[in-house]
Structures are given as structure tokens and as C-alpha cells.
N, C-alpha and C positions, 0 to 999 in steps of 0.2 A: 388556424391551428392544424388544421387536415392536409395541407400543403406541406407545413413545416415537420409533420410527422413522419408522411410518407418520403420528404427528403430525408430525413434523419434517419429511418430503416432501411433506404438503399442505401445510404453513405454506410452505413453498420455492411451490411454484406459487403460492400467492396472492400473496406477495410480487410474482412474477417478472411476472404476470399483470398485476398493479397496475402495476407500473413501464413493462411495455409498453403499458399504454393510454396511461400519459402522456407516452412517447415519442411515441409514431402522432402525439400532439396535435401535437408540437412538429416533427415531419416532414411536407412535404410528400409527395404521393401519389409511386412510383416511376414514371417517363415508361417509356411504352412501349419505347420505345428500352434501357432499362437492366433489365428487366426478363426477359429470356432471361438475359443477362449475370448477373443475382442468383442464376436458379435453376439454371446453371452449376453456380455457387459453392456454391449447400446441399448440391447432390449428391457434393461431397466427403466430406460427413460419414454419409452412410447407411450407412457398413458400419464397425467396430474391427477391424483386421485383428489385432492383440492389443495386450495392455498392453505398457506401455514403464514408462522409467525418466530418467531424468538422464543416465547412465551410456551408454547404449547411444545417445541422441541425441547426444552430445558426440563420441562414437564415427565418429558418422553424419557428423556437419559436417566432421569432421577427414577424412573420405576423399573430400569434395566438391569441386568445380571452383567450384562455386556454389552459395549459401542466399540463401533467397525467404523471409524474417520476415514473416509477417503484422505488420499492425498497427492498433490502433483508436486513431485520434488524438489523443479526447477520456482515453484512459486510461491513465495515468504507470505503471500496471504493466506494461501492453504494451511501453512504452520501455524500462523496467527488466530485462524479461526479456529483449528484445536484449543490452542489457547485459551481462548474467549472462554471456551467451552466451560474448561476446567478451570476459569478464575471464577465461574460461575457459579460451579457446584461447590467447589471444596470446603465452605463453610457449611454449606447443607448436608453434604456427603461424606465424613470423616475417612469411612475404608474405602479407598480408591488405590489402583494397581495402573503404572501406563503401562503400555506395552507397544513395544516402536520396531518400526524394519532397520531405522539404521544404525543397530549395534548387530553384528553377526553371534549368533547364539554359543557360540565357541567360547566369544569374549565376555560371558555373563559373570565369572569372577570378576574384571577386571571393572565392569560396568557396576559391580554392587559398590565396590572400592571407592570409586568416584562420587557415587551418588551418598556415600556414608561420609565422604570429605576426608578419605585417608590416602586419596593421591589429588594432586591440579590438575585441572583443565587441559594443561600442556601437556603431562604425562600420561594422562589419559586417550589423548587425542594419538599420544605418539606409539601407544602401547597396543592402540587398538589398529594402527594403519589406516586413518581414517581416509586419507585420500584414495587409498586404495581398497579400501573395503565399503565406503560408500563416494564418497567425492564430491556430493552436493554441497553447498555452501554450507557451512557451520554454522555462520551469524543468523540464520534461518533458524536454525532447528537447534541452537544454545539456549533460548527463553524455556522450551519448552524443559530442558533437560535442571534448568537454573528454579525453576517452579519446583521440579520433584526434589531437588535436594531444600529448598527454603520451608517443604511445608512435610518434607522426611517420607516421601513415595516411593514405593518399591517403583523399579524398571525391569520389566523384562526386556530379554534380547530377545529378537522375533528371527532374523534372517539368517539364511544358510547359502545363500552367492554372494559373490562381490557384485556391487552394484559399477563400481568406477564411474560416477559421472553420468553414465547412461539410461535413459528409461527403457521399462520393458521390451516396450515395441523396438526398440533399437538393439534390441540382447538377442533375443532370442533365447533365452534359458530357460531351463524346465521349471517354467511357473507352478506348473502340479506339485509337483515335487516339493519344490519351498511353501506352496500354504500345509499341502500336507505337514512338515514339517513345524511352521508356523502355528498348525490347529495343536498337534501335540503339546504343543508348550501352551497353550491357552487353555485346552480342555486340564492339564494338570492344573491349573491354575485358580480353574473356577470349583475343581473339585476339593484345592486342598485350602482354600480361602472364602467360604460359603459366608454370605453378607456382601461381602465386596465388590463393587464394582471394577468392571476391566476394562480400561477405557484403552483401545489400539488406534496408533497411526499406522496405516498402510497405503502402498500405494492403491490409487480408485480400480485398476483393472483388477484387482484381486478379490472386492468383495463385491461382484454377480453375487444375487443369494445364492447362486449354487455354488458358487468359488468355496472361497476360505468357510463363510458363515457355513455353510451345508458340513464342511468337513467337518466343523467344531461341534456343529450339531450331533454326527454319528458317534461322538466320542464322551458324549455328557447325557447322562437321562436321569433325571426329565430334562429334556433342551432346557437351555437358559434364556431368561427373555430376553432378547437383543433390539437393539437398534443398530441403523445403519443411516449413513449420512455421510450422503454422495457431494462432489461440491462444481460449483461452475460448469455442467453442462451445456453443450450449445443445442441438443434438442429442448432441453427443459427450456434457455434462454429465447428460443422462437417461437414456443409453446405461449411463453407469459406475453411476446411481443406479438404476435396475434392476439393475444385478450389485452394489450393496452396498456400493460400491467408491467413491463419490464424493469420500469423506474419506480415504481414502488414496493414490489414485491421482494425480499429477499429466499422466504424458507417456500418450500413445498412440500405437500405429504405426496409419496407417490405410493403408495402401497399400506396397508399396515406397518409401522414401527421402520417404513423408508423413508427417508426426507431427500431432497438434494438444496444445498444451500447455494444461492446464488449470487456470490456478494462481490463480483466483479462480471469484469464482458469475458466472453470466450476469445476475444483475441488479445486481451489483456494477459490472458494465463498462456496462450500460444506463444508470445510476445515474449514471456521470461525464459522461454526453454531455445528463444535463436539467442538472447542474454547469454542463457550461462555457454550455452557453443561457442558464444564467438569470446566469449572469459575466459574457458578450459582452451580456446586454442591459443590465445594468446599469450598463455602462463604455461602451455605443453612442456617449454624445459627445463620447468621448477622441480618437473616428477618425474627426474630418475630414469628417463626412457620408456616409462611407464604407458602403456598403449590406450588409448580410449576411445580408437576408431574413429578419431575426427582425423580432416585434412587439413596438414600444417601450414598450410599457405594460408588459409586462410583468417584475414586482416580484421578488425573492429573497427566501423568507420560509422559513427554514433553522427555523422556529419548527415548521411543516405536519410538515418531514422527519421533525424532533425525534420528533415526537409519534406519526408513522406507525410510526416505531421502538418507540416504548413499548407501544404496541398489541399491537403483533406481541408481544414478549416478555412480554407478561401474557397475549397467549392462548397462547402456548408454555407457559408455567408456571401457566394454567387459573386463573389471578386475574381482579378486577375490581374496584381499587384506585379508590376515590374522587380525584380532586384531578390529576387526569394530567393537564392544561392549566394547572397553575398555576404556569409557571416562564419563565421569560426565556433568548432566546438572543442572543446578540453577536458578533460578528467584529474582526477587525482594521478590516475597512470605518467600522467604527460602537461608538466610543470613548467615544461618549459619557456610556456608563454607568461611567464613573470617575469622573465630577466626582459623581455619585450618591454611587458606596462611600464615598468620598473626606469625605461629611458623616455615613456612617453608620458607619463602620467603624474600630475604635481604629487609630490609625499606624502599629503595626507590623501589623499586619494589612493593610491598604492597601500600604504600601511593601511586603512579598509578593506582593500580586499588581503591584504594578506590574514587579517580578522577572521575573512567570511571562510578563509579557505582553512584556517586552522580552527575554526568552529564549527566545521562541516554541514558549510549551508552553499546551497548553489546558488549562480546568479547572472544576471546580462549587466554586460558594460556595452550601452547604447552605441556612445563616438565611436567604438573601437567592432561594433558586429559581434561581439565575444559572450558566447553562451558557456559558462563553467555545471557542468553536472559532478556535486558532488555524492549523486546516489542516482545511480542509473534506470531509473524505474521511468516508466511511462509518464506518467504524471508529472513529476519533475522537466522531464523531457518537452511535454505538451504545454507544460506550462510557459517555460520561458521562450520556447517556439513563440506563442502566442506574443508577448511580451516584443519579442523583435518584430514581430507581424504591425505591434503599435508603433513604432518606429517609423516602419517601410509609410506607414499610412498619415502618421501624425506630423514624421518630423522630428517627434521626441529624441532627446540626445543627453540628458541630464544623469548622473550615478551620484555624487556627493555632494549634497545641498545640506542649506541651514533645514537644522533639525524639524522645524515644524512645515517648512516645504516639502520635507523631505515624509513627512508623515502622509501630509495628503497625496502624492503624486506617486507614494508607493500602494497605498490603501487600491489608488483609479487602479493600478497597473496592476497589483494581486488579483482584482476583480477580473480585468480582461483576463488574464494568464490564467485565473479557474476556468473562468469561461470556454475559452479555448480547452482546456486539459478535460471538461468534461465530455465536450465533443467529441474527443477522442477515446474516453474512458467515462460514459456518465454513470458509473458507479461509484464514482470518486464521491467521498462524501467531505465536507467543510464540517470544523470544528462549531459546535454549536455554544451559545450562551450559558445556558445547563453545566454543559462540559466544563466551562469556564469556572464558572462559580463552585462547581464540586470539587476541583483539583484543587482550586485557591485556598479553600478550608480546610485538606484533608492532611491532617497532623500524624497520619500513622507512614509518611512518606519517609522520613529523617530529615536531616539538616544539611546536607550536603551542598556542595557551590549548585551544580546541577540543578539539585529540586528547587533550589531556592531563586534562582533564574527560573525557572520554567512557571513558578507561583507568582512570580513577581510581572511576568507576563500575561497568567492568566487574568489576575488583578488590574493590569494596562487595560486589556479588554474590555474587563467588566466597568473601567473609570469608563472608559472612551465608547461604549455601549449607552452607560448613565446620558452622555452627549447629545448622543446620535436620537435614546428620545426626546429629551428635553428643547432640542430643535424641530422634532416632528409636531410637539405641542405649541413652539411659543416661535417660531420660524428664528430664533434667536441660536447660536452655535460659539461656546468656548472651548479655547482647545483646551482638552482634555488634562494637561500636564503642565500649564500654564504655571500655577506656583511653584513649582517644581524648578521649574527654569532661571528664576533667579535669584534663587536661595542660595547662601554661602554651604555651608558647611549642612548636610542633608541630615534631619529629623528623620526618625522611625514612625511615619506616618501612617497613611494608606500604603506605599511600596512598600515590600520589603525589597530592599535595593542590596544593602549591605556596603557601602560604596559610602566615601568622603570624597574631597574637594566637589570643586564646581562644576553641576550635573552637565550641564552643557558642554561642558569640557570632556567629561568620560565616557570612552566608546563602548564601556559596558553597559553605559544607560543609551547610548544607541543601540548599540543591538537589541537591547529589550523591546525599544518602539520599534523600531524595524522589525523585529519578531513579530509584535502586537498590530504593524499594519499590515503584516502579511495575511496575518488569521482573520484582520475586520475585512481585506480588501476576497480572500475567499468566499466570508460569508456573503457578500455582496454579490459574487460571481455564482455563487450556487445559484440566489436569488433570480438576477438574470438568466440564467440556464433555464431554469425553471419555467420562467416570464414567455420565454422562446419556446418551449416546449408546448405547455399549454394557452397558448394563441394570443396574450395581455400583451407581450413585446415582440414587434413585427421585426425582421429581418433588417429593414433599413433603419430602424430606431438603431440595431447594433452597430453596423458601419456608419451610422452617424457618429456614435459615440468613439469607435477607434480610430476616426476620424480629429477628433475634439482635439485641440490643444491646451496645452498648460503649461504656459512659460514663464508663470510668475508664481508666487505664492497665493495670489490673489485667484487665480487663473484654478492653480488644483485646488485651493478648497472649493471654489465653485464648482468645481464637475465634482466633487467628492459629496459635495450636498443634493447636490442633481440625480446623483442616483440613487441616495438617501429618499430623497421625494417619488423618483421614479417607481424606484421597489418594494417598498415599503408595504405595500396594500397582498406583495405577491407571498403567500403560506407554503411552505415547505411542509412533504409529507413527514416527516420526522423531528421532533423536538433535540431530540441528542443522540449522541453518536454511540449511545450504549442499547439503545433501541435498535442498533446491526450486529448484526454475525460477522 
């Protein structure tokens, strides 16, 4: 265990190391001017006043006048965990106010309009100049805005510069200035709405408590009680991996009424800001001429990432597999390689992925080397890396099998492919049982194709769980979907499918097992993670197993029981996925 730890914390510094040189590349130096201001902000995190939890921050926000969300722009978890926040309280909290950087406070008509449902989305976005007054991804920061209009929240506009695409450090603009400006509009706020909570996204270098917090302070007496809740730190992150604690720990108190919440690695959130550079450079002529201080040359080659990934996970697992360059990656940008498959590949194999690719799910085609990322996150990335890794090791070469071959051989391969992605990201968490069963019953969802797909797969789970114990008991295992498969005309049973003719025959009931073994073959792969982490599954148990083949039907259920038995005994710190920030 002591072996595999101290590998697993120098593999993290290189990682983290590599990724900061290639940031530094892509930032300008920080101006004098901003530089006091930064080292402000690190001095937040020099001390853990102790560990936290979920529980006692929720605790925190509910007694507060006002919360200070850090934020990092380029990173959809940062937005996500506001989020969280506020799906949390707003049944306990009626009077809640957000207050966000990226609407510019000019546009506060134009933003009440929106949020009262008397202009679209599109109007809205067009009216305010959004690529030019903030530029960071929309599909990030639309949940949060889609929340205040469903549950009827005011929004205030906080900012007074154009952001463009760029963070602070890369501006150089009078950050004074804007929280100044920023405090004004919140201290009015708390004075003229006494009860309510002011819940702000802003970016993290802004709220040092002497930043923003301190200004709002001189503007309101009696100060308002606040909290502050800083996110993904890399001093706090080496803090908790010196006490041992990195993988289990999400929240920390650092201070009175400070938190930092840690629910990804530091070079995961590094990680989205060369993302969005190499996205803004490569859509540069979408905007009008529009300057964002990046260099137009430069290319998106998700091929580099690919491969940086595979690296890392064959020195974690002390391999040196020939052939790690010989695979192709694609995007939704670049389609092109479908008129390819489309001469090589039998019809129904082809008409599958063109499935996967119009239902935006990423995927490896084995024969062909071909990693599709239809969402460019790490994870995604890490995962199917790994995925070709089994391949390189196995031999594997299969994409479109009879359905129930096709259940166990994806189940093995989501497992390795977490496995891998955790290595790279082990704050990635796998959808839990709990999670399962809560979605499947929850009626206040609507009716929709969507939800009713996404229920119908939690329900695959929960069948194909029922399985997996009832094999742990009686070493006896049926697949899960068995009657299902040669039913005519489909009963409103345990699925809800919504779907006629012959199940076997409908790709929409493949996709749902295919969905359903991607999340058992996850759980499986956290498992393993885990196993490796704390010392139960040794280094060569793993490359035995990426090793394993399975050429038959016969062949993947047996490894898919194999690590059924193997895992089984190994307990994850967290029951469900609503137990994380």
C-alpha cells in the first residue's frame, strides 16, 4: 500500500507540474499591479483549520447574510458546485438573491428581462454581447441562470470589465476597481433586502477576505455574516495529501466561516483553461475580429492529450507497451472520419455509431484505433485512452456484438476505462446504487423521451445490481434482461422502455444496456481504484487483468464475475454521489 501511494503522489506532481508549464506558456506574465493582489489570495490557504464536510458547509450558508463562491471560469465544475449549493438550500431558504460576474452591471435591465421570461435565451445572450462581455462557455454557466428563472431568483449583474475569454491573471485590469464596484451593488443589496441571502459567483482571486468580502464589509453595519468558499486549491490539495486524506476529503474549514471545497485534482482545473485556449483559438473567426490575445496559430491536437494520458497510466501500472501512438482521435468538430467507417465498416455497425454520435456519447472503435470524444473533459478523455490501452494489451478488437456479449465485455471495459480515468483524475466519482434507485422513483422529473431513457436505465442497474448480488450469494448469475429478450411485442413491466416491436431488434434498447453497462462497468472500476489505492489489489493483479481476454460470450462473463468476486469485499468512502460538493 505504501509503495503504491508514494507512486501515486509523485505520478500527481508530474502530472500537475507538466500541466503548469503549459499553462505559464499560454499566460501572460502577472503585471505588477496584480501581483500583491494574487499573493493576497494564496495566503488564504496556508493554514486547515480542520476538516469539513458537506453537512456542516450547508449548515454554514444557511446561517449566512452572504456567500462569496469562488470561481474558475474555464471549469464547469466550479459552476456545478454553486449549483449543488443552491439545489440544496432553496427548499430551506425561500429568500435567496444570486449575484454573478458574468452579466456586466450596465446590462441589469436587460438580465431582469430574461430571468422574468419576457425575452429568449438567444436574445438575451445577443443583447448583452455575451462573447464579448464575458466569452466563457455558456453551457457552463446556463444551469445556473435556468435555476433562477424555474424557482423565480432575482440576479444581480456584478461586473464592470469585459472579461473576453480571459482570466484575471491574463488581463490585467483594475481588479480594485471592479470589486469596488462589485461591493456597491451587494452592499445595496443586503441593505435593501434584510432576510435574504446573497448567494455570489465570482471569480476565486477576488474574494481574499480583504478583496471584495472586506469592501462589502465597509459598506454595511453591522457587517453581514458571510461565508466564503474557495474551490480546488493546490496548496489545500497537498495539505490533505500529506495527511492521507486527499481521496476522501472533499470540504475544509480554513478559517471561521472559510471553506475551500475540493472536489477535483488541481491539474484537472488547470487542464480546462489550455481546453478553453485551444476552443477560443480555434473558433477565433467566428468573432468578428474580436481580440482575445491568444495566438492564431495555434492548433487543437486532443491526439498529444490522448497520449499524455496513456503515458501516465503505463507508468502507474510500470508497463511499456509498444504501439501507444497508433490510434486516431475525433470530435464532433471533425466528422470527417465517418465517410471513412462508413466504406469500412459493415451497416449495422456504422448505423451504431452514427447512434452514439447523434446521442452524444463518446466511444473507441477497437479494429479501427478510433477514440470519438463527444465531450472533451478529462475524464472522457482518460477513460477511453485506457480503453485502447486494453487493446494494445489484450488484443481486444470487438465494437458490435450480440447484445448480451456485448453487455459483459462493455461492463470489463468501463471498469478498466474508470480505472484508468481515475489515475488520472481520482476525484472522478462513479455513479452509486443509492443514486440509482433515487432517480428511478423520482416523479417530480416530467415525462419527457430524455427522463424516461435516463429512468429506464437507472432501473437496468438496479435489475443488473439485484444480479450481481444474488451471484455473490449462490455463485449462480442470470443475465439480468433475460426475459426481456424474447418477448414479442414489450409489456410495461419493470422497464419503462416505451418502445414496441422485438427488444432485440431496437437500438434504443441497446443504448439503454449499453448506458446501464457503462455505469455497472464504472462502479466496478472505482472499486478497483480503490483496491490499488489502499494495498487489497497489488499492481500485477491489474495488468493481469488488462491483460485477460475475452473472445467469446462465455469468456466476458467470466472476467465480468471475476471481478465481481474480486471486489466485492473492497468499501468505498461514500455511499452516493449526493454525499460530494
Amino acid at each position: 500500500m505504501l509503495h503504491n501511494r508514494k507512486k501515486f503522489l509523485k505520478l500527481q506532481e508530474e502530472v500537475l507540474e507538466n500541466i503548469k508549464k503549459e499553462v505559464k506558456t499560454l499566460l501572460e506574465k502577472i503585471p505588477p499591479s496584480l501581483s500583491k493582489y494574487y499573493q493576497e489570495y494564496k495566503k488564504e490557504f496556508r493554514r486547515i483549520e480542520s476538516l469539513s464536510n458537506k453537512k456542516e458547509l450547508i449548515e454554514q450558508v444557511l446561517s449566512s447574510d452572504i456567500v462569496y463562491n469562488g470561481d474558475f471560469h474555464t471549469f464547469e465544475h466550479a459552476q456545478r458546485m454553486a449549483l449543488r449549493i443552491l439545489r440544496e438550500i432553496i427548499h430551506m431558504k425561500k429568500k435567496i438573491i444570486f449575484a454573478t460576474e458574468v452579466v456586466l452591471i450596465k446590462h441589469q435591465d436587460i438580465l431582469n428581462k430574461f430571468i422574468a421570461g419576457k425575452i429568449s435565451e438567444k436574445d438575451f445572450l445577443k443583447k448583452i454581447d455575451y462573447d464579448q462581455t464575458w466569452g466563457f462557455d455558456w453551457k457552463n454557466f446556463k444551469p445556473l441562470f435556468d435555476f433562477a428563472r424555474k424557482y423565480k431568483i432575482q440576479v444581480l449583474a456584478l461586473n464592470s470589465a469585459q472579461a473576453r475569454g480571459q482570466l484575471e491573471i491574463s488581463k490585467g485590469s483594475d481588479i480594485p476597481r471592479r470589486d469596488q464596484n462589485a461591493a456597491e451593488i451587494l452592499a445595496q443589496a443586503l441593505k435593501r433586502y434584510p432576510g435574504y441571502l446573497i448567494y455570489v459567483l465570482f471569480g476565486d482571486l477576488h474574494l481574499a477576505r480583504n478583496h471584495l468580502p472586506t469592501k462589502v464589509d465597509r459598506l454595511v453595519r453591522p457587517n453581514p455574516t458571510r461565508t466564503i468558499i474557495y474551490q480546488n486549491s493546490e496548496t489545500v490539495y497537498r495539505k490533505l495529501a500529506q495527511m492521507g486524506k486527499e481521496h476522501d476529503i472533499d470540504v475544509v474549514k480554513l478559517a471561521k466561516g472559510v471553506y475551500c471545497v475540493n472536489n477535483a485534482t488541481p491539474w484537472v482545473k488547470l487542464q480546462s483553461y489550455i481546453h478553453w485556449r485551444e476552443k477560443v483559438d480555434a473558433v477565433q473567426p467566428r468573432f468578428s475580429g474580436a481580440t482575445f490575445g491568444f495566438e492564431s496559430e495555434h492548433i487543437v491536437d486532443y491526439t498529444d492529450q490522448i497520449l499524455h494520458y496513456l503515458k501516465v497510466i503505463c507508468h502507474f501500472l510500470e508497463i511499456s507497451p509498444s504501439g501507444l501512438e497508433g490510434f486516431s482521435v475525433y470530435t464532433l468538430d471533425d466528422l470527417d472520419f465517418l465517410d471513412e467507417l462508413r466504406k469500412k465498416l459493415p451497416r449495422r455497425h456504422f448505423s451504431w455509431i452514427q447512434k452514439l454520435v447523434r446521442s452524444a456519447k463518446s466511444f473507441y472503435v477497437p479494429r479501427e484505433r478510433l477514440i470519438y470524444l463527444s465531450d472533451l473533459n478529462i475524464n472522457e478523455a482518460g477513460e477511453n485512452a485506457t480503453q485502447f490501452l486494453y487493446t494494445l494489451l489484450s488484443g481486444w478488437n470487438y465494437f458490435y456484438l450480440p447484445l448480451e456479449f456485448q453487455f459483459y465485455s462493455d461492463i470489463v471495459r468501463h471498469a478498466l476505462g474508470f480505472f484508468g480515468s481515475k489515475v488520472i483524475n481520482h476525484k472522478r466519482k462513479s455513479e452509486k446504487l443509492l443514486d440509482c434507485e433515487e432517480f428511478a422513483h423520482r416523479s417530480d422529473l416530467g415525462s419527457s423521451e430524455r427522463v424516461l431513457f435516463k429512468q429506464t436505465v437507472a432501473q437496468a442497474v438496479i435489475n443488473a445490481k439485484k444480479r450481481e448480488d444474488e451471484y455473490l450469494k449462490t455463485k449462480k448469475y442470470e443475465y439480468p434482461f433475460k426475459k426481456y429478450r424474447s418477448s414479442g411485442k414489450l409489456e410495461m413491466t419493470n422497464l419503462k422502455l416505451g418502445m414496441t416491436g422485438r427488444i432485440e431488434k431496437s437500438s434504443k434498447w441497446r443504448l439503454i444496456v449499453v448506458e446501464a453497462s457503462k455505469i455497472l462497468g464504472q462502479m466496478l472500476g472505482d472499486r478497483l481504484y480503490r483496491g490499488v489505492i489502499i494495498g487489497q489489489i497489488s499492481l500485477e493483479d491489474v495488468r493481469k487483468i488488462f491483460r485477460k481476454k475475452m473472445n467469446s460470450e462465455t469468456a466476458a462473463l467470466s472476467f465480468y464475475l471475476l471481478l465481481i468476486d474480486e471486489l466485492s469485499s473492497i468499501r468505498l468512502v461514500y455511499k452516493s454521489r449526493k454525499e460530494h460538493l
